[in-house]
C-alpha positions as CSV (number, residue, x, y, z in Angstrom):
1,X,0.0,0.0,0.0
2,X,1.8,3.0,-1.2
3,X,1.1,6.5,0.8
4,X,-0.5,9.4,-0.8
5,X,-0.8,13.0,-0.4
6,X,-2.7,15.9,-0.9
7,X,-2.6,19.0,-2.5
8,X,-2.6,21.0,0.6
9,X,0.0,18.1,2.6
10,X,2.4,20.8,4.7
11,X,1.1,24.4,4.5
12,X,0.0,24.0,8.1
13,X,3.7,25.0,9.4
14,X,4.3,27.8,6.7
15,X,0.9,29.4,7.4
16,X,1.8,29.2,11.3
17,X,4.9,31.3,10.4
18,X,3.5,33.5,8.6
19,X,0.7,34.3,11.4
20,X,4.0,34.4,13.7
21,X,5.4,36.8,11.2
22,X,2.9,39.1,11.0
23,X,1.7,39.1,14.6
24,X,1.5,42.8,15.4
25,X,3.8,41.7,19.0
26,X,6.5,39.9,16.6
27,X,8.2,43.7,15.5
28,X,8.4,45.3,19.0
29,X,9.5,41.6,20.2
30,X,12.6,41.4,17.9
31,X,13.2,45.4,18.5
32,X,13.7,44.4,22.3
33,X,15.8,41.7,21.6
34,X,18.1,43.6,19.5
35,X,18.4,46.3,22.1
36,X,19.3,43.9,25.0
37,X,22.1,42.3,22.4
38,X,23.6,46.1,21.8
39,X,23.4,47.3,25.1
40,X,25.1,43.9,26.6
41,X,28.3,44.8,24.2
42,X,28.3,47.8,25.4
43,X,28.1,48.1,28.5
44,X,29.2,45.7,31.0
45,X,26.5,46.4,33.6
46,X,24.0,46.0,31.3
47,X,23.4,42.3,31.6
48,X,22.8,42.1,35.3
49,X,19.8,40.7,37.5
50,X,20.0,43.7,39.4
51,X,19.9,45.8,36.2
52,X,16.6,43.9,35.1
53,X,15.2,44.2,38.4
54,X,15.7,48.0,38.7
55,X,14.5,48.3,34.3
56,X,11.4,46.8,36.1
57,X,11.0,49.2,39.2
58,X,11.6,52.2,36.6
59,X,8.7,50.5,34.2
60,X,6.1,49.4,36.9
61,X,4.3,52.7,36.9
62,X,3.9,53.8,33.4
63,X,3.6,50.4,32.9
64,X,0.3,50.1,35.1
65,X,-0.7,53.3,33.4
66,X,-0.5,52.0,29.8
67,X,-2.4,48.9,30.2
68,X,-5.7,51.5,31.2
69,X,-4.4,53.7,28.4
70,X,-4.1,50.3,26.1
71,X,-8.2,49.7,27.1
72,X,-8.8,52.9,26.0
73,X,-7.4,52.9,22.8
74,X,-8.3,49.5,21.9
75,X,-12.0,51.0,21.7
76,X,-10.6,53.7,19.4
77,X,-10.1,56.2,22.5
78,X,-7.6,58.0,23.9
79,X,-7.0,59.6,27.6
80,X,-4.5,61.8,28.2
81,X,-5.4,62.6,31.7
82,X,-4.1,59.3,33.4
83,X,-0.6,60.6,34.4
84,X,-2.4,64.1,36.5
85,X,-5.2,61.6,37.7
86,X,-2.5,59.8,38.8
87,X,-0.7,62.5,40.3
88,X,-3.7,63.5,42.3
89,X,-4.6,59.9,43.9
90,X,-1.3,59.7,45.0
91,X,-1.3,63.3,47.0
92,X,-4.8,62.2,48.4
93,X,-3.9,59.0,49.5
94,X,-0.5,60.3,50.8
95,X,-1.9,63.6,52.6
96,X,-4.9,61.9,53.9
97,X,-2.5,58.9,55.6
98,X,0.2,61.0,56.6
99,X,-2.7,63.4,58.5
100,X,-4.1,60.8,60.1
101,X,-7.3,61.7,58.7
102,X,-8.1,58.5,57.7
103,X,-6.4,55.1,58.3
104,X,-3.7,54.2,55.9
105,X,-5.6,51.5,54.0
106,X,-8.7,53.3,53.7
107,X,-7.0,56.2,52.6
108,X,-5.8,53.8,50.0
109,X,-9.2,52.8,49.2
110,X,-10.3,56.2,48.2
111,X,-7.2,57.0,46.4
112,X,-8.2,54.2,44.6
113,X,-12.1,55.1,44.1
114,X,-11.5,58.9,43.2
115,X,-9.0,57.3,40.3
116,X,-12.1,55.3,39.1
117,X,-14.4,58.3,39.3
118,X,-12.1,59.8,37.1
119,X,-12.4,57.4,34.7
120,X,-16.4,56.9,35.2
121,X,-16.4,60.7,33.7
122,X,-14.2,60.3,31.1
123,X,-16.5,58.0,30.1
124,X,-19.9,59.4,30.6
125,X,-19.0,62.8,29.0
126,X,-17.9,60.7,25.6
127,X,-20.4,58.7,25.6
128,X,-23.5,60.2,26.7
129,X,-23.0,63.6,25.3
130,X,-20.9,63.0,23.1
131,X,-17.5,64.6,23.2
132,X,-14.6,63.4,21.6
133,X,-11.8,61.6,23.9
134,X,-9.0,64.2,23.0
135,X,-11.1,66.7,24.3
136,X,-12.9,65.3,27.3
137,X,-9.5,63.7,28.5
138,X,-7.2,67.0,27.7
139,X,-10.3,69.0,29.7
140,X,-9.6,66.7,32.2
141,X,-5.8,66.5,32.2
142,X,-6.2,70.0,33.2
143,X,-8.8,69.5,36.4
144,X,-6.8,67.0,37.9
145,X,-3.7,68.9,37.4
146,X,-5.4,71.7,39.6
147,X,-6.8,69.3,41.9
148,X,-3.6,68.3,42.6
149,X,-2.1,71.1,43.4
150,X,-4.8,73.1,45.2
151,X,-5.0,70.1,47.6
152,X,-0.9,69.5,48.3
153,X,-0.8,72.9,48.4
154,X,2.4,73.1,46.1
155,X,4.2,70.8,49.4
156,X,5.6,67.5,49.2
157,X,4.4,64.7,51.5
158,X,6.3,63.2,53.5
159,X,7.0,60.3,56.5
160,X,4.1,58.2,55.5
161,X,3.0,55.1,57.1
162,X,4.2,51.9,56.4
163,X,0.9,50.0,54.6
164,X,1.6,53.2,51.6
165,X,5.6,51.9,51.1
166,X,4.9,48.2,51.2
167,X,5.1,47.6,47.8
168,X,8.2,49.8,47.4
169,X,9.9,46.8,49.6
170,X,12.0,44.0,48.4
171,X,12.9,40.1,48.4
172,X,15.6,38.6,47.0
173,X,15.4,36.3,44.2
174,X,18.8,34.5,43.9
175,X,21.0,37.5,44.1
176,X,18.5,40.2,43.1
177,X,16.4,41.9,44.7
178,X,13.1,42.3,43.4
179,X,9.7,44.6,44.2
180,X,6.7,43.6,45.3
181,X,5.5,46.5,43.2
182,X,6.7,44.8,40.5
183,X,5.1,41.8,41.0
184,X,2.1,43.3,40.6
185,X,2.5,44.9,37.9
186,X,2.8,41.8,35.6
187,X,0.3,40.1,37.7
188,X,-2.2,43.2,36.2
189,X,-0.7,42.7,32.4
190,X,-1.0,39.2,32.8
191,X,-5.2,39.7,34.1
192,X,-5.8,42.0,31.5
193,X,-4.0,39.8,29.0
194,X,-6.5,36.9,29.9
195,X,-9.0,39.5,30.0
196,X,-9.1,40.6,26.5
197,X,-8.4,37.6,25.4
198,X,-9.7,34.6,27.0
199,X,-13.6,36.5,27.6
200,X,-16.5,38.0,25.9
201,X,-15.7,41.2,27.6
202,X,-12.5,41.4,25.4
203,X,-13.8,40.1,22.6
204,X,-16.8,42.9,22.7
205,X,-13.8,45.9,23.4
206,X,-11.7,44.8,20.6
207,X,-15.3,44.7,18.4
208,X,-16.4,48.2,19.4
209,X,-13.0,49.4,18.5
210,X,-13.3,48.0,14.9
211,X,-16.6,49.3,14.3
212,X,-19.2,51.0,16.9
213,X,-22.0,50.4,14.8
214,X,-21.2,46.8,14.1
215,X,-20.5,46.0,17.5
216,X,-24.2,47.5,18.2
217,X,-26.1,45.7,16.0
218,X,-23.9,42.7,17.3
219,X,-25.7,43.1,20.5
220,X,-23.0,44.4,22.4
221,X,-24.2,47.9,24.9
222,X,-21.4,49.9,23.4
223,X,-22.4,52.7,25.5
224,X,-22.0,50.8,28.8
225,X,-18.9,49.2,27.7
226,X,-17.4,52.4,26.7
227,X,-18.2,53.7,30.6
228,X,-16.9,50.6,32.2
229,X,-13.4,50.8,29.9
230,X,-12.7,54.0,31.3
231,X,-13.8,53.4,34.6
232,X,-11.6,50.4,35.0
233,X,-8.8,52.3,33.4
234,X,-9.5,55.0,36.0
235,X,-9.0,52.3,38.9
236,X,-5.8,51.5,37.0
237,X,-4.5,54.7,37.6
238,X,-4.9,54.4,41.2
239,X,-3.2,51.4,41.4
240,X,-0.2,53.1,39.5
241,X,-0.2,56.1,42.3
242,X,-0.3,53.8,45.0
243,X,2.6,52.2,43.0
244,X,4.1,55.5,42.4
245,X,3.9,56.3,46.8
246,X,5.8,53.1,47.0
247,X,8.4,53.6,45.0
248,X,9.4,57.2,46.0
249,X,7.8,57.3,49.6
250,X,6.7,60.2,49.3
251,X,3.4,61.9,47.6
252,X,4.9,64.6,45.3
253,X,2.7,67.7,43.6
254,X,5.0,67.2,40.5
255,X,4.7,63.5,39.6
256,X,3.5,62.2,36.6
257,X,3.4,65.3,34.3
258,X,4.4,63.1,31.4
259,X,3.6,59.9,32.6
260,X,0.6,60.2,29.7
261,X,3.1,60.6,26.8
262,X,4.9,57.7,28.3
263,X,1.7,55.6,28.0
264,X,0.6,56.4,25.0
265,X,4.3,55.7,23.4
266,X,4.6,52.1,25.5
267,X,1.2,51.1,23.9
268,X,2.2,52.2,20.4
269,X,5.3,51.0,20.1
270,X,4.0,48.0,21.5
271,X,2.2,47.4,18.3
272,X,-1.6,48.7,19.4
273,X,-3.5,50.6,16.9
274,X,-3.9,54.3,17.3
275,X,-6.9,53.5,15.3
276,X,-8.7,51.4,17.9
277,X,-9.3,47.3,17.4
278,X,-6.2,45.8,17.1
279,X,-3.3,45.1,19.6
280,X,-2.8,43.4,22.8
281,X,-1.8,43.8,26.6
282,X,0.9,41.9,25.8
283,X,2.7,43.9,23.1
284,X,2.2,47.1,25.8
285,X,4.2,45.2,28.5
286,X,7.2,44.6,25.4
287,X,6.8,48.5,24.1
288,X,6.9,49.4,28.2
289,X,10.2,47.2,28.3
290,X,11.4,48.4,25.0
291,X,11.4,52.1,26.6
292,X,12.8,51.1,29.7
293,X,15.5,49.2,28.2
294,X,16.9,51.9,25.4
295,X,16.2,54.5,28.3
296,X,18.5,52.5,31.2
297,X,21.1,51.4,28.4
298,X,21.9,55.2,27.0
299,X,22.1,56.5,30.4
300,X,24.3,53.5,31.4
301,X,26.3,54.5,28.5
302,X,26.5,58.0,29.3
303,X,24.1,59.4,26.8
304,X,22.7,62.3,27.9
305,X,18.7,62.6,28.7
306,X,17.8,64.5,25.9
307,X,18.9,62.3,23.4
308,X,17.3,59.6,25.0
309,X,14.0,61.6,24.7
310,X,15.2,61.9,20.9
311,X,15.7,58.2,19.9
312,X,12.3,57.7,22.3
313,X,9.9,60.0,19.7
314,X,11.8,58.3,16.7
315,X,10.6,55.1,17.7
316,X,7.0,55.9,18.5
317,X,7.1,57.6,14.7
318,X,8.6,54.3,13.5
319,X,5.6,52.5,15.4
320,X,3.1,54.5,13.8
321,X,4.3,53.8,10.4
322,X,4.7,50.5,10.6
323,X,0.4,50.2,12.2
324,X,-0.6,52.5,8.8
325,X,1.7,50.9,6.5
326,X,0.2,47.6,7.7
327,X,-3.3,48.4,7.3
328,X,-3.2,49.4,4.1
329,X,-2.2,46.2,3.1
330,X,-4.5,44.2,5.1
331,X,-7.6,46.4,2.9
């Protein structure tokens, strides 16, 4: 009996390439690779646990701000309000602990609840009135940017209690010391990773990105959806000043005042469409490590900020390019 085959015998493991080719993660994947490879020739601290571990701790908090930003734009959005709504949980939670207005965990708790009020009207002023994201988020930018600084009064908070530093502390990990911080920060990409892809509530964000109206007559409450995107973005901002508390130990007036550029640039470079309905969670963590590694390798190297802010916009053009060149062929 003599074997036979089939027109079609073997383009299983070519059409799996290709998929792996084109994956919109597979650029900004390769681009990180290629950056740890230069910056391990070139400098010799470079390739260090400790050096990972601290790329992390710089990472964690516009990192927990891009993956509500990544939400956001997935549904065709934008917010560029998360780094001052940021900015303002952390002074609340910071003042109001500090005081001893309020117990340190509660004060926590409505750091985290103001952040996700926030969000909630973002959400209802583009939806329900409608206004367009730019504007409603750039209003609010603004707000919270006030807020912030009426309630601080232009002072810096200090010697806050322990439960608002706790994630700031470390454990070692073989010879490097690691953040709980950290920790859960990729414990959030990797619950918003599953989220958007693993449930219907994914599936329907990534459908009202692609087309409102189709999504609508799909069944899906865009309008409701829309809210809850931003609202749980919002609550992801709090989580990031808490993050941010941590990490400095202090509550500072002057934090995040470009934290919403940084998001914004981690989720395009990370391969997300500006254009709403395509990207991941995933490719956000890589673009997030991508700017942490170029940004920790230059200075390692001696290369002074402002060029790292150079070859930073360069690549977010390069990003962009890439997304439009790449729909135009998939029309």
């Amino acid at each position: 009996m003599t074997a036979t085959t089939t027109p079609y015998a073997g383009l299983t493991a070519p059409s799996t390439a290709r998929r792996l080719l084109t994956a919109p993660t597979t650029g900004p994947l390769a681009a990180l690779l290629i950056a740890c490879v230069f910056f391990s020739f070139s400098t010799d601290q470079f390739l260090t646990g400790g050096n990972f571990s601290l790329i992390v701790q710089q990472v964690m908090v516009v990192g927990t701000l891009a993956i509500g930003q990544t939400l956001i734009i997935l549904t065709a959005g934008i917010d560029l309000s998360c780094g001052a709504v940021m900015a303002f949980g952390s002074i609340m939670m910071a003042r109001m602990a500090a005081e001893g207005s309020l117990p340190p965990l509660l004060a926590i708790g409505l750091g985290l609840l103001v952040c996700a009020g926030f969000g909630l009207l973002n959400g209802v002023l583009t939806e329900k009135i409608p206004l367009p994201p730019f504007i409603v988020t750039l209003g609010m930018l603004n707000v919270a940017f006030a807020l912030t600084h009426i309630y601080s009064k232009e002072q810096t908070v200090t010697e806050l209690p322990g439960p608002l530093t706790a994630l700031g502390d470390t454990f070692p990990l073989g010879h490097t010391d690691i953040t709980y911080g950290s920790l859960v920060t990729i414990a959030l990409f990797l619950l918003f990773a599953y989220a958007l892809s693993g449930t219907g509530w994914g599936r329907h964000v990534y459908a009202l990105g692609n087309s409102v109206e189709a999504a609508r007559l799909n069944g899906v409450r865009t309008s409701r959806l829309t809210i809850g995107v931003y609202t749980v973005a919002g609550l992801l901002y709090g989580v990031a000043a808490l993050l941010l508390v941590s990490r400095t130990g202090v509550g500072d007036p002057q934090a995040g005042q470009t934290d919403n550029l940084d998001s914004i640039t981690a989720v395009v470079i990370g391969g997300t469409s500006l254009f709403g309905g395509r990207g991941s969670v995933l490719g956000t963590f890589i673009g997030v490590l991508i700017v942490g590694v170029f940004r920790n390798g230059l200075q390692l190297m001696g290369v002074a900020s402002i060029y790292q802010t150079l070859i930073t916009g360069v690549l977010v053009i390069l990003a962009v390019t890439v997304d439009q060149i790449s729909r135009k062929k998939a029309r």
